[in-house]
DSSP file (Angstrom, degrees, kcal/mol; ACC not computed):
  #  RESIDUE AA STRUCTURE BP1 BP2  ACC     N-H-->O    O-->H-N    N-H-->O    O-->H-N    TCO  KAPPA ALPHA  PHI   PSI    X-CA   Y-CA   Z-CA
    1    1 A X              0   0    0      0, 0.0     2,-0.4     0, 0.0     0, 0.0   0.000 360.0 360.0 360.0 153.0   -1.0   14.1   35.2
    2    2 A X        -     0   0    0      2,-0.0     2,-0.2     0, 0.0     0, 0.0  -0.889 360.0-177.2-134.8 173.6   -0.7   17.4   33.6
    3    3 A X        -     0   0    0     -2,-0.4     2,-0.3     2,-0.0     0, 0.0  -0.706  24.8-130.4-156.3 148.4    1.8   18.5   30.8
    4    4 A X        -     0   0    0     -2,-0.2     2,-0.2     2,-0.0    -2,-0.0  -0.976  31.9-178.5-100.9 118.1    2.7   21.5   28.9
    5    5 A X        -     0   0    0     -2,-0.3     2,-0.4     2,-0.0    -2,-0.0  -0.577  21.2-145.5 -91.2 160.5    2.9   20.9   25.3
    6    6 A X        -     0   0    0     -2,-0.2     2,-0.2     2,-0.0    -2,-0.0  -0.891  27.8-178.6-136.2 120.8    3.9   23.2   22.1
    7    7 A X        -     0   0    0     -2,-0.4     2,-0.6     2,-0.0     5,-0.2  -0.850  33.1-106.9-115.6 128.2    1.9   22.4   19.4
    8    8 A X    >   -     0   0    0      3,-0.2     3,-1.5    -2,-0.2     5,-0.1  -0.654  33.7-120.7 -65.3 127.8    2.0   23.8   16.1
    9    9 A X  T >> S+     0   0    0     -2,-0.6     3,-1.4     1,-0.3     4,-0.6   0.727 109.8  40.1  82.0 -96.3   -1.2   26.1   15.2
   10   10 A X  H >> S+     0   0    0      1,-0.3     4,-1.3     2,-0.2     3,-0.8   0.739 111.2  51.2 -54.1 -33.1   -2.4   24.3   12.4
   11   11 A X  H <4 S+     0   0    0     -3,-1.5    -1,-0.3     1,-0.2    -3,-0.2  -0.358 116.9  53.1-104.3  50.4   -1.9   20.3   13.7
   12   12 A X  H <> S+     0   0    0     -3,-1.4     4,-0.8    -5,-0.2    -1,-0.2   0.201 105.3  48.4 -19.7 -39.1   -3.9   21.9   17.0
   13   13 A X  H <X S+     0   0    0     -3,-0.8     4,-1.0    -4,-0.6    -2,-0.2   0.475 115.1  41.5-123.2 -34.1   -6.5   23.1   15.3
   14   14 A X  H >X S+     0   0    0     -4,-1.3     4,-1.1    -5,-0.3     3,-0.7   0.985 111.2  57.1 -79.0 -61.2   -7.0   20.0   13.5
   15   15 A X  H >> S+     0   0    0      1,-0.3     3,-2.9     2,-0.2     4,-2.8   0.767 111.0  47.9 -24.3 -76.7   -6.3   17.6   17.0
   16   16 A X  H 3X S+     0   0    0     -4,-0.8     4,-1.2     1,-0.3     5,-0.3   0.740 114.7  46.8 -74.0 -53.3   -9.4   19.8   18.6
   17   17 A X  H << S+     0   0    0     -4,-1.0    -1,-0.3    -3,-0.7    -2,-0.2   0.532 115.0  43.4 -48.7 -16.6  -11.9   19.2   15.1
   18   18 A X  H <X S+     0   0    0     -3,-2.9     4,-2.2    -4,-1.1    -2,-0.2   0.871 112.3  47.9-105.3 -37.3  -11.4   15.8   14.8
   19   19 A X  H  X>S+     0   0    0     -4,-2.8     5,-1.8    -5,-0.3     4,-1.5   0.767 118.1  42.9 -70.6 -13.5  -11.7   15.0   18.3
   20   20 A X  H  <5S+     0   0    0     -4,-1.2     3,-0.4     2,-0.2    -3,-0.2   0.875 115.2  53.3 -81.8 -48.8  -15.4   17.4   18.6
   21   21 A X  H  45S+     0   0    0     -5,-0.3    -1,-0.2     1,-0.3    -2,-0.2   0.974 115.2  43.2 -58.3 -34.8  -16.3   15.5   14.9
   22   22 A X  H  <5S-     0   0    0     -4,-2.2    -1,-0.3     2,-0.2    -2,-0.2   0.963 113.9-118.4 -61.2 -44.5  -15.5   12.3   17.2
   23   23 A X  T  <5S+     0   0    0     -4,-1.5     2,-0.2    -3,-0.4    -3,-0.2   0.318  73.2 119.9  99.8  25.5  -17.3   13.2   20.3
   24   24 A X  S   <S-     0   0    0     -5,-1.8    -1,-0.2     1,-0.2    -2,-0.2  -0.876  71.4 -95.5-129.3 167.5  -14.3   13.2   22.3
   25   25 A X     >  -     0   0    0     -2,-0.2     4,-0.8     1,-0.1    -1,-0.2   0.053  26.8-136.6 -35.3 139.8  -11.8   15.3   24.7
   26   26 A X  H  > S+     0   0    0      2,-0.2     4,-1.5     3,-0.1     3,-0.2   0.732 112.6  67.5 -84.3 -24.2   -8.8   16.7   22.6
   27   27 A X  H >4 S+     0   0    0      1,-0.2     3,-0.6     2,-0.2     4,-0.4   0.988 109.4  39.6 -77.9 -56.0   -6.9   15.3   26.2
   28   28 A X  H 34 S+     0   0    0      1,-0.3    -1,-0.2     2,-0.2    -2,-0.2   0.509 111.9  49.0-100.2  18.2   -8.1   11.6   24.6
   29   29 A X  H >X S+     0   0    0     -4,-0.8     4,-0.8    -3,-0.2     3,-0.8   0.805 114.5  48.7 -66.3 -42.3   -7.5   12.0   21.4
   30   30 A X  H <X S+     0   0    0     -4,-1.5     4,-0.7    -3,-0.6    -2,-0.2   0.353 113.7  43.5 -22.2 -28.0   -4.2   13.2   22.4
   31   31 A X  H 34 S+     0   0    0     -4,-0.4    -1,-0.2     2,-0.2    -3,-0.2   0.266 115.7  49.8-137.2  -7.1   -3.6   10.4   24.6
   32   32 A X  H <4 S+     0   0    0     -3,-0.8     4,-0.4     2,-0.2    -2,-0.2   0.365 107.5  63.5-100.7  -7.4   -5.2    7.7   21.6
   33   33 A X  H  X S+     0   0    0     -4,-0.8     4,-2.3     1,-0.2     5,-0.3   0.924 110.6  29.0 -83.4 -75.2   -2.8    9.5   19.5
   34   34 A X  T  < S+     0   0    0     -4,-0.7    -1,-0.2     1,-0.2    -2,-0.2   0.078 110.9  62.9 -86.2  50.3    0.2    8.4   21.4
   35   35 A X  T  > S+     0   0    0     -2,-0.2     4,-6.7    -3,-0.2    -1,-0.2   0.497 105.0  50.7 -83.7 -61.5   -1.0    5.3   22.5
   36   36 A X  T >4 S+     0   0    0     -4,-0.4     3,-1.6     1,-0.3    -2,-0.2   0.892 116.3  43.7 -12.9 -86.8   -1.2    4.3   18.5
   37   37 A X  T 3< S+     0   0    0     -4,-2.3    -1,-0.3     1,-0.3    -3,-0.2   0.917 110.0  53.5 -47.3 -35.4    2.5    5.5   18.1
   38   38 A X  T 34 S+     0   0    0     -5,-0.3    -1,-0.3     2,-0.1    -2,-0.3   0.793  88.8 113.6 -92.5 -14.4    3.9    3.9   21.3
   39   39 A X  S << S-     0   0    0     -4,-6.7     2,-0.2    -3,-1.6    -3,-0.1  -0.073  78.7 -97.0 -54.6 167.6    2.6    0.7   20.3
   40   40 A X        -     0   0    0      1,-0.1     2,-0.2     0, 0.0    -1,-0.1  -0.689  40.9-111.4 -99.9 155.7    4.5   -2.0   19.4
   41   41 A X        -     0   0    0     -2,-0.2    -1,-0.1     1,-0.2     3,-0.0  -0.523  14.1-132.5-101.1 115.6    5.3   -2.6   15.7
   42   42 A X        -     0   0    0     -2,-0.2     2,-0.2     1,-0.0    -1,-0.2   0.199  35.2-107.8 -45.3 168.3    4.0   -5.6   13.8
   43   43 A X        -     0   0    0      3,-0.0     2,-0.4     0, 0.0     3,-0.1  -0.814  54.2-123.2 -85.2 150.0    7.5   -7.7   11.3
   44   44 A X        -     0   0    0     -2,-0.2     3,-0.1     1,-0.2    -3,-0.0  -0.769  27.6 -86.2 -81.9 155.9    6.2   -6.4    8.0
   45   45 A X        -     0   0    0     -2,-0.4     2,-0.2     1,-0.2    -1,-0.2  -0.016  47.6 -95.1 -53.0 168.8    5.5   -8.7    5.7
   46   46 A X        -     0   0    0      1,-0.1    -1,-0.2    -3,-0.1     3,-0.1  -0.486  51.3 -87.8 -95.6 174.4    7.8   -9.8    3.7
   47   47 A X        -     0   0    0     -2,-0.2     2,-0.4     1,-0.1    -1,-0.1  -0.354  49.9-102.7 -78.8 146.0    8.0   -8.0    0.2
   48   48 A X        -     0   0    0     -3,-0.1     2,-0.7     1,-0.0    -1,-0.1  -0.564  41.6-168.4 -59.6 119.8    5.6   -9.6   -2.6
   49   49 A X        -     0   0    0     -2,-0.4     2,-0.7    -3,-0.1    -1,-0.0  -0.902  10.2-148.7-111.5 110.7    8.0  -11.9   -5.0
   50   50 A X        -     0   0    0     -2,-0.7     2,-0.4     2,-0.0    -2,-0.0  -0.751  10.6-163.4 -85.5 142.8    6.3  -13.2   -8.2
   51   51 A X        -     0   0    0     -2,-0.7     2,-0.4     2,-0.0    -2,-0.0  -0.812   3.1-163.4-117.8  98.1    7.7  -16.7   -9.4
   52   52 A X        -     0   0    0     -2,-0.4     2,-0.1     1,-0.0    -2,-0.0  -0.755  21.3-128.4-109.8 142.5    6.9  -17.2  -12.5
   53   53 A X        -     0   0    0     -2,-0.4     2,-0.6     1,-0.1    -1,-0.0  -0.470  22.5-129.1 -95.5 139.6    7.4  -21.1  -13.1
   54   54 A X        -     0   0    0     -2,-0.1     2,-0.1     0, 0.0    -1,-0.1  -0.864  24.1-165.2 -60.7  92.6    9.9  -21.9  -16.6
   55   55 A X        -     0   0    0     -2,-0.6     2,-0.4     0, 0.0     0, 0.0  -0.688   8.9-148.4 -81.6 157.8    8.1  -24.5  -19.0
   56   56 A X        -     0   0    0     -2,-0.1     2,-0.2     2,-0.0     0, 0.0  -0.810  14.0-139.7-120.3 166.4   10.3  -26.0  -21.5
   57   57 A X        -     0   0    0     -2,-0.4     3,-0.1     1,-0.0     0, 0.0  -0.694  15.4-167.8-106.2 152.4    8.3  -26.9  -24.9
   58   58 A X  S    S+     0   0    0     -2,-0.2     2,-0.5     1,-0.1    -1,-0.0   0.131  73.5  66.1-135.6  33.0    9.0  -30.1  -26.8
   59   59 A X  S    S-     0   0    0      0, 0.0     2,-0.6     0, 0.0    -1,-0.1  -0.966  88.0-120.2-130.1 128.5    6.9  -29.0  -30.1
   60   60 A X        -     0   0    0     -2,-0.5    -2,-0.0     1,-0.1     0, 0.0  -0.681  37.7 -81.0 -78.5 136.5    8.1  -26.3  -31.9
   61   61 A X        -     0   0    0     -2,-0.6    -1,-0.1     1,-0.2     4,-0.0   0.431  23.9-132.8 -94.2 169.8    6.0  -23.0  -32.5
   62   62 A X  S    S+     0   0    0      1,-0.1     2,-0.3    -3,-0.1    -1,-0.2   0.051  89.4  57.1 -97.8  20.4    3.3  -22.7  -35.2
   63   63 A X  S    S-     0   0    0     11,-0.0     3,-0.2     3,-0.0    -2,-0.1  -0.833  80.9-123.7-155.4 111.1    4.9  -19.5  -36.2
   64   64 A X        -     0   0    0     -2,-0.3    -2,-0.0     1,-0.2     0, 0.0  -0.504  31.1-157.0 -18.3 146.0    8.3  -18.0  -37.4
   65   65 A X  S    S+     0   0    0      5,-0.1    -1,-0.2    -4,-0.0     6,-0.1   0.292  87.4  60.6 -78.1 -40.1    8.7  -15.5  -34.8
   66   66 A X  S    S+     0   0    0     -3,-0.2     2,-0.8     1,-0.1     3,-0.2   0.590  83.5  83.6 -71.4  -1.7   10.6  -13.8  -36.8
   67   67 A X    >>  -     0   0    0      1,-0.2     4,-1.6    -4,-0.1     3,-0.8  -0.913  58.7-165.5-105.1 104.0    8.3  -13.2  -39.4
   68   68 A X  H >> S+     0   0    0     -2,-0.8     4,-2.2     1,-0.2     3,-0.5   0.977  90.2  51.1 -58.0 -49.5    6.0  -10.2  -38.6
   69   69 A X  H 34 S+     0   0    0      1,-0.3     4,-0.3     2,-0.2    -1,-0.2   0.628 110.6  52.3 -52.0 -25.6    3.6  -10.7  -41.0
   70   70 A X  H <> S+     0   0    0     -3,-0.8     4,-1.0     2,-0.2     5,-0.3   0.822 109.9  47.9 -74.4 -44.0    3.2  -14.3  -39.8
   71   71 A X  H XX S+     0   0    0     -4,-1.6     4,-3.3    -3,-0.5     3,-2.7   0.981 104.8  56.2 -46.5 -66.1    2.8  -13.4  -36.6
   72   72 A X  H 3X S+     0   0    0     -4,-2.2     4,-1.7     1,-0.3    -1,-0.2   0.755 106.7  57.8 -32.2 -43.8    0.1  -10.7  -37.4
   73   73 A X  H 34 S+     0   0    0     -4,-0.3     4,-0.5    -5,-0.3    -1,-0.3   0.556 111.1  39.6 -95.5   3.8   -1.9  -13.6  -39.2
   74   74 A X  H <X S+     0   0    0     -3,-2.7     4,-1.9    -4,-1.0    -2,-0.2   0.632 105.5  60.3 -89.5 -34.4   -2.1  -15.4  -36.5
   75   75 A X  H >< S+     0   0    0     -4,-3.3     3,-0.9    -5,-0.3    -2,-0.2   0.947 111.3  46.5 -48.0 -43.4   -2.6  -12.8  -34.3
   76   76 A X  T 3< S+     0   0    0     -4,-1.7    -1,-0.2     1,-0.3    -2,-0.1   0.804 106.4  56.4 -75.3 -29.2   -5.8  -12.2  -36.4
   77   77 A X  T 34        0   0    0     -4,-0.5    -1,-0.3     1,-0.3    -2,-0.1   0.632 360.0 360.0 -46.0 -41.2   -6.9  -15.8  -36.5
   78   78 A X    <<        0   0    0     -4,-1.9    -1,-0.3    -3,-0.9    -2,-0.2   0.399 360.0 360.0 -91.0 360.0   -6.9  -16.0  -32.7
């Protein structure tokens, strides 16, 4: 079947380079162009969710926390 389209200048001018750079027709790039779009659309996945699991401790920590300096000399230790 044949169509008249209007197509902007520049996304034309790319259409017709990418289809020579393929080896194909600007009519089937054109026509792989909307097949693409008029397919139908995968569910997206669903969004990535970290769970990061709560442990509860039953020793109490080898450091003041509150104590920079303590920290710092353990930090160095390690």
């Amino acid at each position: 079947m044949k169509t008249t389209l209007n197509l902007n200048d520049q996304i034309l001018r790319q259409a017709k380079g990418r289809a020579a750079r393929d080896g194909i027709t600007l009519t089937r790039f054109v026509e792989d162009a909307l097949r693409a779009r008029l397919a139908p659309t995968r569910d997206p996945k669903p969004p990535f969710r970290l769970r990061l699991e709560i442990v509860e401790g039953d020793r109490p920590p080898n450091v003041e926390v509150s104590d920079r300096n303590a920290l710092y000399d353990v930090i160095d230790r390690a």
